[in-house]
N, C-alpha and C positions, 0 to 999 in steps of 0.2 A: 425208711427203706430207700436206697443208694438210687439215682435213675444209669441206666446204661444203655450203650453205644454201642452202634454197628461200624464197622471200617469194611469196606472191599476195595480191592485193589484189583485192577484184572493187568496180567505183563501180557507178553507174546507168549512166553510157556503157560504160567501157571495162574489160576484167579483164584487168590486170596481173603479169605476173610477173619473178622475176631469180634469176638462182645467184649468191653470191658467197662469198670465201673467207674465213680467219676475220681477214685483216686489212681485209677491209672492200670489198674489191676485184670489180667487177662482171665475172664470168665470161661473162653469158650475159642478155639480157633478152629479153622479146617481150613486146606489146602488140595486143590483139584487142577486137572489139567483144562486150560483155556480155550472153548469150544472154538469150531469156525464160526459159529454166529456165538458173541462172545457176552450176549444178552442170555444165551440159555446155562452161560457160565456163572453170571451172574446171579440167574434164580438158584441155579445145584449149589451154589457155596451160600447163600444164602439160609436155605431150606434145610442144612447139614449145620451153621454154625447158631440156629437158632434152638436145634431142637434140644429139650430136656431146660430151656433158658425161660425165666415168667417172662413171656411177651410184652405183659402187663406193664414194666420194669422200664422198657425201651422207649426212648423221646426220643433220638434222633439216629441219622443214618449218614454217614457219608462216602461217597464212593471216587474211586481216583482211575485212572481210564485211557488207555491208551485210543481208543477210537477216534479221536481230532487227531495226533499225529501221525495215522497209520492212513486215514481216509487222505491225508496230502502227501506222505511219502509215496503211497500207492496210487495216487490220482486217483481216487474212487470217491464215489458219492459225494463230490462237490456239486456245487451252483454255481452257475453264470452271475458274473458280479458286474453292474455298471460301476465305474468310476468315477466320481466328480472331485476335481481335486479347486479349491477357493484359493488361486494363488496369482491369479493375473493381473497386472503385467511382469510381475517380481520372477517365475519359476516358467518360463516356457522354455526352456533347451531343451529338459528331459522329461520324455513322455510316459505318461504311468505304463509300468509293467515292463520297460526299458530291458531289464539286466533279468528278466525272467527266462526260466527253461524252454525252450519252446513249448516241451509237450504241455506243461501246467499253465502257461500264456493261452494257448489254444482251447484249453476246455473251462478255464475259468473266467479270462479278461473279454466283457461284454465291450459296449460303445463308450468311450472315454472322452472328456472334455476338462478345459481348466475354464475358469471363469474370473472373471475379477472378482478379489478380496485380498484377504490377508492381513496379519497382522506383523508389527514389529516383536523382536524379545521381547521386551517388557510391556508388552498385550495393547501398544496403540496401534489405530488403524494405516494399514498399506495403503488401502484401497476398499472402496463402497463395495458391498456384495455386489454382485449384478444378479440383482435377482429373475428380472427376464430369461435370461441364459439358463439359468436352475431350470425353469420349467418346460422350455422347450428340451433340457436334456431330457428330462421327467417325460415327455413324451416320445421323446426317441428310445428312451428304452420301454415303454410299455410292451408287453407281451413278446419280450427280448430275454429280460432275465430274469430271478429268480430275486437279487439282494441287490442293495448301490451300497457303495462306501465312500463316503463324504471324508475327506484330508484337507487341511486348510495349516497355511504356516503360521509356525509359533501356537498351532490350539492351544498346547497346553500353558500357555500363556494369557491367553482368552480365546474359551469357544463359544461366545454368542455366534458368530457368522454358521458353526457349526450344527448349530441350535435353529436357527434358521433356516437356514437350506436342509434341514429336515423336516422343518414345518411345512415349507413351500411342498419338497416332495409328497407327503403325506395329503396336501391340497389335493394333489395329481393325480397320485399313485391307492391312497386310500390310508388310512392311518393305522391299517394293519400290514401294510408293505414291511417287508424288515430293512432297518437302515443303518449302516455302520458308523459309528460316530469317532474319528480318532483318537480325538482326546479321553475318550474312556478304554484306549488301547493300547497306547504307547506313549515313550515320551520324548523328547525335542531332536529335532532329525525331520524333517519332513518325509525325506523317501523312505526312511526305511518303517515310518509309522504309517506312511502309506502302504506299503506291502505291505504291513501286517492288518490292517482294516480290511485290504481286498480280502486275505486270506481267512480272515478274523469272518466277511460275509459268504466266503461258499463253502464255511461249518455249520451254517445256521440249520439246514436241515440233519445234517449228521447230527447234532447238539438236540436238538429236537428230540430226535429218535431214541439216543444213548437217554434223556432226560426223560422218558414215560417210559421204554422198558425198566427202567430202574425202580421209580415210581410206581409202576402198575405190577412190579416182581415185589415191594414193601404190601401192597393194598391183599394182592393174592395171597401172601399168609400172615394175612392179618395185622399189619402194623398200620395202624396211621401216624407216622409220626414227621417232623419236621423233614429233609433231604438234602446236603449239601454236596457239592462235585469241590476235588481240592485243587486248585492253584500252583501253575509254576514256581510260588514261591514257598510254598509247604504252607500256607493258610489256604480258607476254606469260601467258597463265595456259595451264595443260594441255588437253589436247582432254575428256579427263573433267570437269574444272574448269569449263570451258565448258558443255559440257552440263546441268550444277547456275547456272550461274550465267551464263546468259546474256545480263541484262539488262547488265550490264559489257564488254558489245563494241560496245554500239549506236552508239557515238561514236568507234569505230576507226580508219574511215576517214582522216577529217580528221588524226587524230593521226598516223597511219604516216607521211602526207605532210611533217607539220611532223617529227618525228623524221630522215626519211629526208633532208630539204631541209635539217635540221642536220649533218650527216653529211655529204652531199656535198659542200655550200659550205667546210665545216670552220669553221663562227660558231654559238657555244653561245646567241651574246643577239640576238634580230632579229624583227622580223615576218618572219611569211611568208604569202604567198598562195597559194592550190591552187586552179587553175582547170579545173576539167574539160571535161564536155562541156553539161551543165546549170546548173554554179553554181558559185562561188567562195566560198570558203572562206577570212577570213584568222584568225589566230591572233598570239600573242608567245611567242615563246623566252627562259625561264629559264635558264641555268647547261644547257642541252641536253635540258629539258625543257617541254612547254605550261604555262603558266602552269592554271591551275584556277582554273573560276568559283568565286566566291564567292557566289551567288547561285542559287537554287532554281531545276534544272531543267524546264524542259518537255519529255515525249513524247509526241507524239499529244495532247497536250493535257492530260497529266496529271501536276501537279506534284510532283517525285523529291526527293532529294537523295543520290544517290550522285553518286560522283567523273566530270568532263565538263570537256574541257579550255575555254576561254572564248574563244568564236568568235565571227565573226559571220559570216555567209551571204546570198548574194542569186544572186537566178536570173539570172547571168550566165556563158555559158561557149562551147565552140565553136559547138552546137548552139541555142544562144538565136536564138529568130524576129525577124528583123528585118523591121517594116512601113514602109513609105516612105508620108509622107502627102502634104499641102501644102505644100512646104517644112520638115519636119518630118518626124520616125522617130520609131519608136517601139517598142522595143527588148524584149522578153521581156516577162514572165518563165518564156513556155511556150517549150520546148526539142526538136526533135527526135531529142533524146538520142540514145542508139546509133547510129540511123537517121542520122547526117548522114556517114557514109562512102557513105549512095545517095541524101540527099534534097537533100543541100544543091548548088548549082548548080555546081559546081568538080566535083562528083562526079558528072553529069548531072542532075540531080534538078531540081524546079520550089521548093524554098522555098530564098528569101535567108533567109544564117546569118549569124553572129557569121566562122564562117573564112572565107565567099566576105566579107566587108568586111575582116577581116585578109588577104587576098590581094590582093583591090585595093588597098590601101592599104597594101602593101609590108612587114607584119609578118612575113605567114607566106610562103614559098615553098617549094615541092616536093611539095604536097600537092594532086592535082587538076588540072583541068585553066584554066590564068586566063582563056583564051579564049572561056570560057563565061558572061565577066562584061562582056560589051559591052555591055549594057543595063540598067547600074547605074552611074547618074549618080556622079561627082566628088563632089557635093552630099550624099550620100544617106551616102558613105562617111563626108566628113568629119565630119558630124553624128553619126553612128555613132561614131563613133570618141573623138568629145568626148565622146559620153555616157559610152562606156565610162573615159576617162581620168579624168572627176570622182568618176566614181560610185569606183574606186580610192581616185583623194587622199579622199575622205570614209571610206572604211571603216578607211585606213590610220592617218586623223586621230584614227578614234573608237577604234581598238585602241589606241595608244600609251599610255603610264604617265605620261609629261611630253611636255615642248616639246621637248626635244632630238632630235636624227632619228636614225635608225637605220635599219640597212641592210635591205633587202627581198629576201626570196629567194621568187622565182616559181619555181613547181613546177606540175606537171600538163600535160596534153596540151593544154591550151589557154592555157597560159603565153607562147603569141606575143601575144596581147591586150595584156599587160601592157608599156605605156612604158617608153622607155628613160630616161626623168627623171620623177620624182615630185614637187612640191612637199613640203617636210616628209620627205622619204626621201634616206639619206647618200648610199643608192646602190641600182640595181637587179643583184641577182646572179641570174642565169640557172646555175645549173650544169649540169655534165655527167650524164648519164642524170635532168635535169630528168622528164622526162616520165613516168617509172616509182619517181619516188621514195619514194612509198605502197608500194608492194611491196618497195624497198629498203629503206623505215622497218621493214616488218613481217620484214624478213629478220636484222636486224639490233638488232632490240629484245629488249631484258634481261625477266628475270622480278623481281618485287615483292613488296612486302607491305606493308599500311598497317595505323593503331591509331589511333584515335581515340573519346578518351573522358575522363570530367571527372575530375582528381584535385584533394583537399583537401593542399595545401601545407603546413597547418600540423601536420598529423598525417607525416607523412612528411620534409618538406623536399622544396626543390624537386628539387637534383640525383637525390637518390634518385627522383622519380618521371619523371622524364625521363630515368633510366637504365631505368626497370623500360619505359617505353615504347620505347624503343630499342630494347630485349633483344627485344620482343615481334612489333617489325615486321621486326627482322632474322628472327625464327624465321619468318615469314608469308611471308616474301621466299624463304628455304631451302626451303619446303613448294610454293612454286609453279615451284621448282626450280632456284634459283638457288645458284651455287658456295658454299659454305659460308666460300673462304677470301677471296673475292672482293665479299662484301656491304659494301656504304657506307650512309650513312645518307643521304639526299641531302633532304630537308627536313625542320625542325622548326619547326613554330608554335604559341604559346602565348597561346590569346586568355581573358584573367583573366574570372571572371563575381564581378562585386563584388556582386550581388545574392545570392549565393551565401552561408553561414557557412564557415570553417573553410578561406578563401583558396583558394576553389573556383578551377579554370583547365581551360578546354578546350584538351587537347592533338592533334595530330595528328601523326604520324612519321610519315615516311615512307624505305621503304627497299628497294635495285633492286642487282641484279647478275648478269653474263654465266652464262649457262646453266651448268650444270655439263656436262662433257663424257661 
């Protein structure tokens, strides 16, 4: 007997879920609108995609979740973070939290220090910790904040100094303080892996939260089984893991849909589009994975550099307000999100949506009632409807890699928008259980490990250090609990720094495999 899997997905509209078995196969799905407390969305799609399913059956859960990047776009429910950044004498011009918002400066950035440390690229030492300095920070923030986040240059080139100055803290502070460690956050960039540590420690209570109602929603009807949260990069980390490192889900979303919409369609290389109820999302498919920015995140305004697959976004989706003007619409980019199962006029409600113009205009059917759209001109659709079709060919034009076209897989509940011909697209694929394919992504996404950090070629060779990298993100991949006999390596990129002595190269591995059972 087959074991099977939970996926939930919670967006801004809709929280999604599905059972499926371990070859891939949808048992059971349901789709609800997304509560304001979005844990009670979690148990209702839960409690619906389980029934009539042997419980019995079920080993693992995993859930993908907007709640980290909603609690910093919306400054809510962060922690006060101290910051310790191991870089002195090397990094004193710019002071942590520099180029921050002010309002998210103001409610997150605790007491700040740089201390001496550091390391070079290739992990020899700058400078002695100054471990005095640690502990006096360590007491400057006692009953100040809530998290610290330790940044130290080159960590990910060596983080003993990082390793330390968490022990020191913990001396201090108590060895249950939570402490952010950068090298387990981002990779080489000092500031902007420091912004994401800070950011990375005032999730830790939001992480917290979202990880036991999750948890305590499997226990209540009866599951005990393993829990994983999925990763900005469409792999899967533990519910623990999560909780340390939550700033690495904020980008889940979008991913689960492009994983799951590879999956279904069965096309490892394509754009894809996820259209929800607010916004559309498109992305490009690698070898069956998101391609990755190569370019310096923004959250909430504050620029990262951990891993984020390369999207682009616009407030377009079911629930987008459509205003009729003078011969002219004018089309979001404000959304009655959730709300258009009662606001939008197919549902009774008084605001023209993005679905009463796909009803009238014969995209969507079955949803609503169409008779309630007798007082929305011909005119008003079809101009609707052009906006929405260019605004597509343009986002479609600006994701591709070349001229040549490639096939489009529309996903999400508001995947009837999307035309059945694109200019520049080979083709449009709709698949089956299109509409929950975020919770299929996240039902069915492997666990990882990645290594990124500079080696000198000419002390080594190169094969040797692109084995010793390999070695390393297979063990990160095993540790976030993937099959030990089942790890691939699934990318390797090697970008040379000639600036560098000693045929300095940034490496980055990467490497992903099916759960261990």
């Amino acid at each position: 007997m087959s074991r099977l899997r939970i996926g939930i997905d919670v967006g801004g509209t809709n929280t999604d879920a599905v059972v499926v078995d371990e070859e891939g196969t949808v048992i059971a799905s349901t789709k609800s609108a997304t509560t304001p407390d979005p844990s009670d969305g979690i148990a209702k799609a839960l409690s619906e995609v389980i029934a009539g399913v042997d419980k019995a059956r079920i080993s693992q859960a995993m859930l993908g979740t907007t709640h980290p990047a909603n609690a910093i776009i919306q400054r809510k429910e962060l922690e006060r973070v101290g910051v310790l950044r191991l870089a002195a004498p090397s990094s004193l011009a710019i002071r942590p939290g520099a180029a921050w918002p002010k309002d998210l400066l103001t409610s997150v950035m605790g007491p700040t220090a740089i201390v001496g440390g550091g390391y070079e690229y290739d992990g020899t030492e700058i400078a002695p910790l100054e471990e005095s300095a640690i502990r006096e920070f360590a007491k400057a923030c006692q009953g100040k904040v809530s998290a610290i986040a330790v940044s130290c240059a080159f960590a990910p080139a060596n983080y003993e100094q990082e390793i330390r100055a968490g022990q020191i803290l913990a001396e201090i502070l108590g060895s249950d303080f939570p402490v952010s460690l950068s090298h387990q956050v981002g990779s080489i960039g000092l500031l902007e892996r420091e912004n994401a540590t800070v950011l990375n420690a005032s999730l830790f209570g939001v992480a917290r939260r979202v990880v036991n109602g999750f948890q305590q929603a499997l226990v209540g009807h009866g599951l005990n089984v393993d829990s994983f949260l999925t990763q900005n990069d469409g792999t899967l980390m533990t519910a623990d893991e999560a909780i340390r490192l939550p700033i690495l889900t904020v980008g889940s979303g979008p991913t689960n849909s492009m994983r799951g919409a590879c999956a279904l369609a069965k096309i490892s290389d394509a754009l894809v589009i996820d259209v929800g109820g607010t916004s559309a999302d498109v992305g490009i498919l690698v070898d069956g994975f998101p391609r990755e920015s190569s370019a310096a995140i923004e959250v909430g305004g504050v620029r990262t550099n951990f891993r984020m697959p390369d999207l682009i976004s616009i407030g377009l989706g079911g629930g987008t307000i459509v205003r009729p003007g003078n011969g002219s619409v004018s089309v979001g980019p404000d959304s009655v999100g959730y709300k258009v199962i009662t606001e939008s006029l197919i549902m009774g409600g008084n605001t023209l949506t993005l679905s009463d113009i796909s009803t009238k205009g014969g995209r969507l059917s079955g949803f609503g009632d169409a008779s309630k759209l007798s007082g929305v001109s011909d005119d008003v659709v079809k101009l609707a409807l052009a906006w929405v079709d260019e605004q597509i060919q343009i986002l479609c034009d600006r994701m591709k890699a070349s001229r040549s076209a490639m096939p489009l897989i529309a996903v999400g509940g508001g995947s009837h928008l999307i035309p059945k011909s694109i200019p520049g697209v080979a083709e449009v694929i709709i698949p089956n259980h299109h509409s929950v394919a975020n919770a299929f992504g996240a039902a069915i996404a492997e666990a990882s490990g990645m290594v990124d950090r500079v080696y000198r070629y000419a002390e080594q060779g190169r094969d040797k250090c692109l084995d010793d990298a390999r070695q390393l993100a297979t063990e990160a991949a095993i540790r976030s609990g993937a099959d030990p006999d089942k790890v691939r390596i699934t990318s390797v990129i090697e970008v040379p720094m000639s600036y560098l002595p000693g045929q300095g190269c940034r490496v980055q591995v990467k490497a992903a495999g099916p759960l261990a059972n």
